[in-house]
C-alpha positions in Angstrom: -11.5 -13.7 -3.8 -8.2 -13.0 -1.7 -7.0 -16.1 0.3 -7.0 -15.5 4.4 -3.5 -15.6 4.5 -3.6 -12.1 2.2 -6.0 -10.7 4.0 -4.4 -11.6 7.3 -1.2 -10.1 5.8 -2.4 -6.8 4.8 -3.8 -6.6 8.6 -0.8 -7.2 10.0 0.5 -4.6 7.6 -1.9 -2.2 8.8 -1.2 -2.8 12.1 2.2 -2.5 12.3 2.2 1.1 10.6 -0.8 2.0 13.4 0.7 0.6 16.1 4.5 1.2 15.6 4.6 3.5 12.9 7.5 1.0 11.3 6.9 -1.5 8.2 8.8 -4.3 8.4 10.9 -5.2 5.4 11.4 -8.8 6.5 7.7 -9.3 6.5 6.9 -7.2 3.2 9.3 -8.3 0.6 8.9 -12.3 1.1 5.1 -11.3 0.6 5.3 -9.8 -2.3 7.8 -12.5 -3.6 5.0 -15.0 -2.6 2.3 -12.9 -3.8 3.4 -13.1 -7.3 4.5 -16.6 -6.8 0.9 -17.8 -5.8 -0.1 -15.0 -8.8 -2.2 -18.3 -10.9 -4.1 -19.3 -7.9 -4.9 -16.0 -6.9 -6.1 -15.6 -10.3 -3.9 -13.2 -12.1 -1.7 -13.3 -14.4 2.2 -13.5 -13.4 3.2 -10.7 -15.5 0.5 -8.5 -14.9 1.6 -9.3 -10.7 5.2 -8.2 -12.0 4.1 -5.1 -13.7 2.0 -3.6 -11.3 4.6 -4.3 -8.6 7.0 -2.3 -10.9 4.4 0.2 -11.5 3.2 1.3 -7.7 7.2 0.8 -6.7 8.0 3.6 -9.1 5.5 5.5 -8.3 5.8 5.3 -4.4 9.5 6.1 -5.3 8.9 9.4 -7.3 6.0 10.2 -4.1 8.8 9.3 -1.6 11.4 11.6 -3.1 8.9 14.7 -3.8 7.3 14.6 -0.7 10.7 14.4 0.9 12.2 17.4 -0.7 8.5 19.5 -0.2 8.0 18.5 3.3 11.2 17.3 4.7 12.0 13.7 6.0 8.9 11.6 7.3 6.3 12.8 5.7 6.1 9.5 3.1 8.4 6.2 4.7 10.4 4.2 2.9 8.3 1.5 4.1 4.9 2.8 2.5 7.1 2.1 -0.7 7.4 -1.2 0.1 4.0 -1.5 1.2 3.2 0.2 -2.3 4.9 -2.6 -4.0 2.7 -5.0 -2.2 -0.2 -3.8 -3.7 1.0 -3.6 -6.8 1.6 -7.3 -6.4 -2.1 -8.0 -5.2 -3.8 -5.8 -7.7 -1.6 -6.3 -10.6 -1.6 -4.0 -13.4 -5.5 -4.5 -14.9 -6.3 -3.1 -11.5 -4.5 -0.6 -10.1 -6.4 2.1 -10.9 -9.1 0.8 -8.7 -6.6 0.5 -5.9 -5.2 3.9 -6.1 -8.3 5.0 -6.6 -9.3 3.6 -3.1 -6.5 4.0 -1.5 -7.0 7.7 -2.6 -10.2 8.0 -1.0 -9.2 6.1 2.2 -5.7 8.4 2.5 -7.8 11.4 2.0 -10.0 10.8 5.4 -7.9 9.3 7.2 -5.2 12.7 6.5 -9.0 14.7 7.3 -9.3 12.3 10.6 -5.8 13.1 11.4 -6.1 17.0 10.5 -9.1 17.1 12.9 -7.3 14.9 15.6 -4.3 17.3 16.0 -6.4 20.7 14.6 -3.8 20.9 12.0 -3.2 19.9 8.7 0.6 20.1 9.4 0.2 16.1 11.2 1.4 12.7 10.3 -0.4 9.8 9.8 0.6 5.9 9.3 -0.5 5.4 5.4 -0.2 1.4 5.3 -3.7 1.7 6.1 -4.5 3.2 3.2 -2.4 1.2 0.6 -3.9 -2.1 2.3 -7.3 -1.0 1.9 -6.2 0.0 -2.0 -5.4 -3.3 -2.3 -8.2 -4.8 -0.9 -10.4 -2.6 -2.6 -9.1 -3.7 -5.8 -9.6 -7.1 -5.4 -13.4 -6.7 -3.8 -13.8 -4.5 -7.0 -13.1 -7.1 -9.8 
């Protein structure tokens, strides 16, 4: 199970994407430095934190940079990167194909909530949601 302090963190994760479309550096990268610091008593191996913080960083990265060049700038923040990498500390690499596989599902209707919302599916959305339910997801999912 994921400490209150995680959970807490991912909300205010959330939150801050919802709220004022901006994640916060200063409060991400400490968390994931703790994250895989606290990785034995959250009950995960270091290495496997490491690697799937390497993994979902990367990926976010190569995400950032295509949807950047398809769609123009903001339609993937630099933050969600950061917010990726979080996850990627949480889940570690034995499970983060159940996170993207929620965080797929979630990102999908929240962009259909969004779609609907503006009657376009030309809209933006915050997706820290998303990668903090991921994250949850694969945790609840073990």
């Amino acid at each position: 199970a994921l400490p209150i302090s995680v959970v807490g963190l991912l909300a205010l994760v959330a939150a801050s994407d919802i709220r004022e479309r901006a994640v916060y550096p200063l409060l991400v990268y400490p968390a994931v430095v703790a994250v895989i610091a606290a990785a034995p008593w959250l009950g995960i191996w270091r290495i496997d934190d490491i690697k799937g913080t390497m993994f979902m960083t990367v990926l976010f990265l190569l995400v950032y940079i295509l949807a950047r060049f398809v769609s123009g700038p903001g339609a993937l923040g630099a933050g969600d990167v950061s917010v990726a990498a979080l996850v990627g500390a949480i889940a570690g690499l034995s499970r983060i194909d159940q996170a993207l596989i929620v965080l797929g599902f979630a990102g999908g209707i929240m962009a259909l909530a969004a779609a609907i919302r503006a009657r376009s599916f030309h809209t933006a959305f915050p997706y820290a949601p998303a990668l903090c339910m991921g994250a949850l997801g694969a945790t609840l999912l073990r």
